[in-house]
DSSP file (Angstrom, degrees, kcal/mol; ACC not computed):
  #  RESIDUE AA STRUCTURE BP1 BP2  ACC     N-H-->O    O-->H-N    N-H-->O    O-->H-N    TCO  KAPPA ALPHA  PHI   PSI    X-CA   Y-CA   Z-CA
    1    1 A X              0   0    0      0, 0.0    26,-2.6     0, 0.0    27,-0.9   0.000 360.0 360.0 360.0 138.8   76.8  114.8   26.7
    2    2 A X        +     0   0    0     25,-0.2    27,-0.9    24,-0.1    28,-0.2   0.580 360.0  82.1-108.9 -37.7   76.2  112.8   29.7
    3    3 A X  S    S-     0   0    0     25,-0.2     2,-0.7     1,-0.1    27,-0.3   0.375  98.1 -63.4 -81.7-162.8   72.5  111.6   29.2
    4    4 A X        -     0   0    0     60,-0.2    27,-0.2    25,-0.1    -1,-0.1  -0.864  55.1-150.6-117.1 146.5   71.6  108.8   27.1
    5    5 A X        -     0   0    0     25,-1.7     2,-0.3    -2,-0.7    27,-0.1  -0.316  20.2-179.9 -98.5 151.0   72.4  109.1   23.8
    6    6 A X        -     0   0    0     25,-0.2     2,-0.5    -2,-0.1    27,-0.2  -0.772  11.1-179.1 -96.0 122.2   70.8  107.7   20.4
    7    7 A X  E     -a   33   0A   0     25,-1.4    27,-3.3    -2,-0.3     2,-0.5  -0.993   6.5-166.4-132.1 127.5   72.4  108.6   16.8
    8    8 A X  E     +a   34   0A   0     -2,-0.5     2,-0.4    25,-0.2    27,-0.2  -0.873  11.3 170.4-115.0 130.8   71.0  107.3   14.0
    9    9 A X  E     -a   35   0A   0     25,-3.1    27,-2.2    -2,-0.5     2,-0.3  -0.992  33.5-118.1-150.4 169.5   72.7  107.4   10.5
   10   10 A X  E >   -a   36   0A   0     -2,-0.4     3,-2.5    25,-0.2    27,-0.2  -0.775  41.9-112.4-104.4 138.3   71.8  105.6    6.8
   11   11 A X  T 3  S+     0   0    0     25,-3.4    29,-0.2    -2,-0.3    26,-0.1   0.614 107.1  32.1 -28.2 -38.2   74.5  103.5    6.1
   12   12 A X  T 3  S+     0   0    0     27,-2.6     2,-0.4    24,-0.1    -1,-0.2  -0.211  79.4 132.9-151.9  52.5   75.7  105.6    3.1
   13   13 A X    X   -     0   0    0     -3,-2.5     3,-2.1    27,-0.3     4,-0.1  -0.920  61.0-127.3-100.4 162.3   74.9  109.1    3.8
   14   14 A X  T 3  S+     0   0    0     -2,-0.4     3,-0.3     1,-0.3     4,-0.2   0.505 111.3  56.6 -28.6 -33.4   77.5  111.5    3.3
   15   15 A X  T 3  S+     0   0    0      1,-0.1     4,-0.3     2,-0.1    -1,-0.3   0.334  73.7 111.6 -96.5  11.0   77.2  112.9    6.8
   16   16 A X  S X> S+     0   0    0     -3,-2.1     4,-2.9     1,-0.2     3,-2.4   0.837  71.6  60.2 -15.4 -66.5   77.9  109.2    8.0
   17   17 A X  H 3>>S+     0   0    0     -3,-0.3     4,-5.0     1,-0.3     5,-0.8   0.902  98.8  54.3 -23.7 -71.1   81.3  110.5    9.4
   18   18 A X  H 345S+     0   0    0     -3,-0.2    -1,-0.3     1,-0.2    -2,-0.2   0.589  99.9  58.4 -64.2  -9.2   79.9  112.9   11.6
   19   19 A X  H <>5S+     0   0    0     -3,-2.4     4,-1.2    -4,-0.3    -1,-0.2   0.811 106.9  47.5 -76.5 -42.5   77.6  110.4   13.5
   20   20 A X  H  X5S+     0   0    0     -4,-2.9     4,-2.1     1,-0.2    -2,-0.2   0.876 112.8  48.4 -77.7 -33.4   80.4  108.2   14.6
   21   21 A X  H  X5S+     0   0    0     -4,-5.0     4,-1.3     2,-0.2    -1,-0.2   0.895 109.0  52.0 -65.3 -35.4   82.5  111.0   15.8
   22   22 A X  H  4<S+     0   0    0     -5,-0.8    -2,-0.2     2,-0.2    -1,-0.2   0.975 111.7  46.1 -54.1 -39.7   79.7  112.3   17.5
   23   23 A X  H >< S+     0   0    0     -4,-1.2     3,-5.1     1,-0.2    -2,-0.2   0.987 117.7  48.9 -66.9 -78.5   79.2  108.6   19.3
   24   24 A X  H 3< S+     0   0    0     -4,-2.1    -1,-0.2     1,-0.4    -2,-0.2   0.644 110.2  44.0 -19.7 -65.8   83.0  108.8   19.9
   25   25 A X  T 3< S+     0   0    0     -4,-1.3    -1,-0.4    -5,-0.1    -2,-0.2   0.423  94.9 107.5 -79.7 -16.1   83.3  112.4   21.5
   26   26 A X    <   -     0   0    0     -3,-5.1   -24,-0.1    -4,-0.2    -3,-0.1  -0.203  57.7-159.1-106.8 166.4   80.0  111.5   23.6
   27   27 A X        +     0   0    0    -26,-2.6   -25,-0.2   -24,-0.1    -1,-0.1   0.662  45.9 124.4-119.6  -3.7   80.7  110.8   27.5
   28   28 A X        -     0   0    0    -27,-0.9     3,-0.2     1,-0.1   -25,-0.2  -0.012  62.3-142.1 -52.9 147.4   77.5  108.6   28.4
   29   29 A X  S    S+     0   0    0    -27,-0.9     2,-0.9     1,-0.2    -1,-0.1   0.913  99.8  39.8 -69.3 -27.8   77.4  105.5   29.9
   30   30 A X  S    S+     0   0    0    -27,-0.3   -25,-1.7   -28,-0.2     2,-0.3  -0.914  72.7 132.8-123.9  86.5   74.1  104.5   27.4
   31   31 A X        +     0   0    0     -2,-0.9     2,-0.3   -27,-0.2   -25,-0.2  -0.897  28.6 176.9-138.5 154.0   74.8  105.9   24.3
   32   32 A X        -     0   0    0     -2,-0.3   -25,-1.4   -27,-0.1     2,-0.6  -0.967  20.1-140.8-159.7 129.9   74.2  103.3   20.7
   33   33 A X  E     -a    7   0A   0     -2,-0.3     2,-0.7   -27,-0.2   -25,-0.2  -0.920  12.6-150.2-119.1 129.9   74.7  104.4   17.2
   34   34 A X  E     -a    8   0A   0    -27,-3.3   -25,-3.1    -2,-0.6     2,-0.6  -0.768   9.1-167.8 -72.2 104.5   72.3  103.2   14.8
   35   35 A X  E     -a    9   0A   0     -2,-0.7     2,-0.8   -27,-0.2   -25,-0.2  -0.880  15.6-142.2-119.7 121.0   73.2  102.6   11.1
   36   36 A X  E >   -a   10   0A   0    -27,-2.2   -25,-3.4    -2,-0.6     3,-1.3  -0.656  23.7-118.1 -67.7 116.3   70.6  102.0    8.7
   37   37 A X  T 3  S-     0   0    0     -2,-0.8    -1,-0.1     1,-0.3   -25,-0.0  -0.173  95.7 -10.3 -47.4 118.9   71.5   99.2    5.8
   38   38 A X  T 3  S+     0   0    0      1,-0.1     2,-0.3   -27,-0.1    -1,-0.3   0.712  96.9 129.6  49.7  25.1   71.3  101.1    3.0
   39   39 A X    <   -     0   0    0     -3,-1.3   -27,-2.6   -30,-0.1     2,-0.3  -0.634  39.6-150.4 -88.9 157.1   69.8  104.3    3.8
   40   40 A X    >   -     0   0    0     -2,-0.3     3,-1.9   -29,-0.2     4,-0.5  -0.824  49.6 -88.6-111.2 166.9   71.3  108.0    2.8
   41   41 A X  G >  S+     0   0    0     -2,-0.3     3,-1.4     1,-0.2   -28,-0.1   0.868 124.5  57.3 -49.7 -47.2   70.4  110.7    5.1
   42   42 A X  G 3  S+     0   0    0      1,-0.3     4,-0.5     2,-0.1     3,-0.3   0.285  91.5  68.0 -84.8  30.0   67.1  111.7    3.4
   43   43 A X  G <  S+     0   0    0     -3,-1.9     8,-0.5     1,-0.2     9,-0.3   0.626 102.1  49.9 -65.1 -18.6   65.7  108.3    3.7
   44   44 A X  S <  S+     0   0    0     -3,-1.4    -1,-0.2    -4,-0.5    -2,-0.1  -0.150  98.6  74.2-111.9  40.3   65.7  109.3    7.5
   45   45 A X  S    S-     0   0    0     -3,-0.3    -1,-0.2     7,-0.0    -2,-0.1   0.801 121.3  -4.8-114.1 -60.6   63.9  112.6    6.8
   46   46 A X  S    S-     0   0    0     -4,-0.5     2,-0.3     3,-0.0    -2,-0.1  -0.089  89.0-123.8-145.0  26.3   60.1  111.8    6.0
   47   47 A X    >   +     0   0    0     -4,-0.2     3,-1.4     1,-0.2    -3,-0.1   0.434  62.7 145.6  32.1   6.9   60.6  107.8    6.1
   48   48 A X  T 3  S+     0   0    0      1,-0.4     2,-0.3    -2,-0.3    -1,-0.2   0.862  75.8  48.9 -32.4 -38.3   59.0  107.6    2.3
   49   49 A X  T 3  S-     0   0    0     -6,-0.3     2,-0.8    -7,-0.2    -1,-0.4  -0.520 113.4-123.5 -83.9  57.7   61.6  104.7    2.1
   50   50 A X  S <  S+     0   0    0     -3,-1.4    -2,-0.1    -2,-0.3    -6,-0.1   0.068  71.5 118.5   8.7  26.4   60.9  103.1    4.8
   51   51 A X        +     0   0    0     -2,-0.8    -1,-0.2    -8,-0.5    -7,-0.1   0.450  22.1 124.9-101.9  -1.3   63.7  103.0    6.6
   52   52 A X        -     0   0    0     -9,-0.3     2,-1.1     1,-0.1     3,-0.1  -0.563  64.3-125.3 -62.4 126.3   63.4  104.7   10.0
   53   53 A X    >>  +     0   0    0      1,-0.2     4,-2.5    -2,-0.1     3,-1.9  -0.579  39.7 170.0 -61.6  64.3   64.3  102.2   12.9
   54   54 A X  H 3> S+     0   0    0     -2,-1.1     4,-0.9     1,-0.3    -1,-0.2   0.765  78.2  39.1 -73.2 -33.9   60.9  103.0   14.4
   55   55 A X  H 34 S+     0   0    0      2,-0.2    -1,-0.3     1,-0.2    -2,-0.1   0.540 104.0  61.4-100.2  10.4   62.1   99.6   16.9
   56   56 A X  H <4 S+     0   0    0     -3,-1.9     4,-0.3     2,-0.1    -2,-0.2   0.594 109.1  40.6-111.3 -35.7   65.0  100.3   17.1
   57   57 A X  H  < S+     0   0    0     -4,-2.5     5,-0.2     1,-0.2    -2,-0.2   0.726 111.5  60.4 -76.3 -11.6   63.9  103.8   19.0
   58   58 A X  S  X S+     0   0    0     -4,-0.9     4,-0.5    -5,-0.2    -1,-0.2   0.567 105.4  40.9 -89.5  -2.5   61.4  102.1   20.7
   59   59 A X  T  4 S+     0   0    0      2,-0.2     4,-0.3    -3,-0.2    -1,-0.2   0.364 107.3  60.3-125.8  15.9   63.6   99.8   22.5
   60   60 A X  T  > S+     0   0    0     -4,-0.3     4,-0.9     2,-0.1     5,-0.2   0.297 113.2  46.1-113.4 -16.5   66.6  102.5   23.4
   61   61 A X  H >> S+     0   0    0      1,-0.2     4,-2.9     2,-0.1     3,-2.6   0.854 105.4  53.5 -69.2 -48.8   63.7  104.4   25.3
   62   62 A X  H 3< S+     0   0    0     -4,-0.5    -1,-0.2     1,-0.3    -3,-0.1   0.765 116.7  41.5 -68.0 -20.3   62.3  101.6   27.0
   63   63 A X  H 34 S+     0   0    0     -4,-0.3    -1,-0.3     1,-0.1    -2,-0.1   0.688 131.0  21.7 -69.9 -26.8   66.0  100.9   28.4
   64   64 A X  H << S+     0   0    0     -3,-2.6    -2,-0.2    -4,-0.9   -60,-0.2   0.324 111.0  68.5-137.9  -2.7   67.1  104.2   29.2
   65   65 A X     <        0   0    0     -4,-2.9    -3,-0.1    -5,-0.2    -2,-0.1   0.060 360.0 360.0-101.3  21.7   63.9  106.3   29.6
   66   66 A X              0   0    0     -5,-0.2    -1,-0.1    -4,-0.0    -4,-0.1   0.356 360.0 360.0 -58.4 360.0   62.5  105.0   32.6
């Protein structure tokens, strides 16, 4: 991957692992991984816990989405 990149993961889901190797593997100049304090993955599913980084996506467009 080339473009620019976003990955988002909850601090202590299980699939954690797989985010940062993803970040790792990735070849963009603008790529950021996000880790939620205290989230698991389905915290990030349907936000009921409020934890989607709703500003934290708004402000890797507005840099890299032009």
């Amino acid at each position: 991957v080339t473009i620019p990149t976003l990955i988002v993961t909850g601090e202590q889901a299980h699939s954690r692992y797989s985010a940062e190797d993803a970040l790792k593997a990735n070849c963009s100049t603008e790529k950021a991984l996000a880790i939620v304090p205290g989230a698991n993955h389905v915290d990030l599913y349907d936000n009921v816990a409020g934890k989607i980084p709703f500003a934290t996506f708004t402000q890797f467009f507005k840099t890299n989405l032009q």
